[in-house]
Every structure is written in C-alpha cells, then in structure tokens.
C-alpha positions, 0 to 999 in steps of 0.5 A: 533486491535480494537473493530469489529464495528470500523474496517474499519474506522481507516486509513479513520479516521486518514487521515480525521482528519489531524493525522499522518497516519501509514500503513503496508504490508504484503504478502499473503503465497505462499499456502493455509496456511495463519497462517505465514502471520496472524502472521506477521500481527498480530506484528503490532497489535496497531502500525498501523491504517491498514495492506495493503496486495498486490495482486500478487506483482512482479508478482508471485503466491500468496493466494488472498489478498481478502481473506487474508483481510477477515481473518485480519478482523476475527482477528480484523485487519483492511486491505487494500486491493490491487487490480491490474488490469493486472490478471483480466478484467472488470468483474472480477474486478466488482465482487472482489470490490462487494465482497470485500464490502460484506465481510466488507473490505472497504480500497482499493488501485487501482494498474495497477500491476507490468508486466508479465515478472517481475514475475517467469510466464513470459509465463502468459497471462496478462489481463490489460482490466483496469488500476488504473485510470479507476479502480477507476472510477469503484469504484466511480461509485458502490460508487455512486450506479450506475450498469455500465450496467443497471442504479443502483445496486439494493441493494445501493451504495458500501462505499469503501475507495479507494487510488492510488500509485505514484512514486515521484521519477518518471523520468517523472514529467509532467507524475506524474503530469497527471496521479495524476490528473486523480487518483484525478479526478477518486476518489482517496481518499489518495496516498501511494508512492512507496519506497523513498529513497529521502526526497526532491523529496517527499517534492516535490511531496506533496508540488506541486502535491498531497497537490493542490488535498487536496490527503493525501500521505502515503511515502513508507519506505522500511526496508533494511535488508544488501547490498546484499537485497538493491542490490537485491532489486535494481535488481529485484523490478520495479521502485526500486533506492536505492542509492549507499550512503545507501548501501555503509552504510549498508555494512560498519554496524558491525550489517547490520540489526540494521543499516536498522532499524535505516535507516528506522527510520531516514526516518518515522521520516523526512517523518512524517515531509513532508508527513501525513503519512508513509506505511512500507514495511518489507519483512518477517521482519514485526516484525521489524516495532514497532523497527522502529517506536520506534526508530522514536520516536512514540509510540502505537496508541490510538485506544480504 
C-alpha cells in the first residue's frame, strides 16, 4: 500500500489533519491458510488509509487478528487491529497489546466482544474480566510507560493508536452518551460506528456526542448484497436494524448486487458530508469496495 516506513501512520495521519478518512474490513479464515483474507485485503490496496481486521466477530472461530495484522503488514498494508475483551483476561490482554506493538501494529480498536451465545459455541466459557473502557485505559497506561503491577516498563512506553466503537443508533442516548465519554476519558483516539442505516442519527451522534469530545468518527457502511442478506443480517448480527424501506428496494432491484453498491455509495457519500470518515464492511465481497467508493465519487488516495 505504501512504502514500510510509513506503515502505521496513515489512518493516524488522516484523521489528525481533518482529511476524509477511509477504513476497511476483513475477516481472518476460518483456518490456518490466511491467502483468501490477504487477497481480500490486498483489493483495497490505495483505496483505504488501513484495513480493520475483527477478532472473533459474532462469535465464531477465527485465525488471530494479531496475526492477520502482522502478515498485512509484511504486504505492506497498513491494519487495524480489533481486540475484544470477552475471550481473554487481564493478562492475556497485557500481553497481545505488547505484542502487538513489538510486531509494528500500531491502530487498535478496543471491543468489549459480541456475547457468547450470538456465536456457533454458545457452550464457550466467556471471560469479560475487562470491557472496552477499562481496555483503553490499559493502553493509556503502556502509552504513558506505566507497568500496571510494578511502576514503569522497563523498556518505555507503547505508541498504540487506539479508537472505540459506538452505536448512533443505540435506544439509549443518555447511555451512548456516558459511555462516549468515558472512552474519551479512557483514551479513545477516534470512533468507528457500527452499521448505519439513518443519516440523521448519525448527524446526531457527531454534532452533540463525538464532535464536543474533538473524537473524529468513522460511520459503518454495510455493503448489502440481496433482501435475503439484509433480512439475515438483521436476524443474526447484534445491534443490526436495516429498515424495511431498503429491503423493500433490494428486492424490487433487476441486479440486487448493483443496487447494494449503489446503496452503499449513496450512503459513504451523504456520511462524508456528516461524519470524517467512512469504515466498509463487505463480507466476502471486499472487492465490491473501489466500486463503491467510485460510484461515491472519490478517487484512489495519494499515498506516495
């Protein structure tokens, strides 16, 4: 994507300098051969600053995003880094942020994790020691150098970039609210929304919540594939409300796929107009996104 010695710095960069800010997802194999998900990846080449890749999403048994993010890197990629908190304790979190940093990843987004029984393991033992806030606190400290047992580590502070998730569509403002503060408060460098099918509830959430905090979002924007995969998706993905309108459309499209791109586009573009940025979400169809972000009207980054 870029030259390896500016690897690590360009979401950062981006969002620092008030430019619009382009994120996307990818999975990590269900298995040891990770060549699919680099492929996948490796689409978004000069059309996104980073490539998020989510840990245990829904879930279900997934290769280690750390490692994913490590083999990104190699292919000159620049990764996010999602860390969920339900699978691992304390310690075990301490030590995937150390090693994260050691291996060069440097954006990191802090996830409580979707529950147990939303997976295909509902018998799985969940750990929740921590949960995003206290997650981000624990970054703040190894970015100040502080050891959380013993004074200081020993060899300086962490440089992890670390953002949040939130919901603008969440039923509960006075909740969303407190808990964006208390991200903010935890060191919460930038949010990245879940799906958003409403532009005036994200107008919202950036114009009362997140912009009073100086947090730049990143709005979530799902590509739908048919009415069955909006209806699905609606059934299955936590905190997911597609409305009845865009189904209806997707339906009633001659080309449902060309009518999800187009959706999507409609929607990077009214979102740029709102949020700083836009995180895409195309499930085993990220080499959908460059159509997308074409048919919004943008063009490769200048990455040089």
């Amino acid at each position: 994507m870029v030259p390896s010695g500016a690897i690590g710095l360009l979401l950062q960069r981006a969002l620092a300098s008030g430019q619009p800010a382009l994120t996307a997802e990818v999975m990590p194999p269900r298995g040891g051969d990770p060549s699919r998900s680099l492929a996948a990846a490796g689409s978004l080449r000069g059309w996104v600053h980073a490539v998020n890749v989510t840990d245990g999403s829904r879930a279900v048994m997934r290769m280690s995003s750390l490692a994913l993010c490590r083999l990104l890197l190699d292919a000159g990629i620049e990764p996010v880094l999602q860390l969920a908190c339900r699978d691992r304790n304390r310690i075990a979190l301490q030590a995937e942020l150390l090693g994260a940093h050691a291996l060069g990843v440097r954006n990191l987004l802090c996830l409580t994790g979707d529950p147990v029984r939303a997976g295909d393991q509902p018998g799985a033992r969940p750990v929740n020691e921590l949960e995003a806030v206290r997650l981000l606190q624990l970054v703040q400290q190894f970015n100040g150098g502080q050891d959380p047992v013993q004074g200081e580590l020993p060899d300086g502070p962490t440089d992890l970039f670390a953002g949040a998730a939130a919901d603008p569509q969440s039923a509960s403002w006075s909740g969303l609210k407190s808990r964006l503060l208390r991200k903010k408060q935890a060191g919460a460098r930038f949010i990245q929304t879940q799906m958003v099918m409403d532009a005036e509830a994200l107008k919202r959430f950036v114009g009362d919540l997140a912009a009073p905090l100086d947090l730049p979002v990143l709005a979530g924007v799902f590509l739908l594939k048919s009415a069955r995969n909006a209806a699905f998706i609606n059934r299955v993905v936590p905190g997911a409300n597609i409305p009845q309108a865009v189904i209806d459309r997707l339906a009633a499209a001659p080309d449902p796929a060309a009518e999800g791109i187009a959706i999507a586009a409609e929607q990077v573009g009214a979102y740029l107009q709102i949020a700083q940025g836009v995180h895409l979400m195309a499930i085993k169809a990220e080499e959908r996104i460059p159509a997308i972000l074409l048919q919004a009207g943008l063009k490769p980054l200048a990455l040089g």
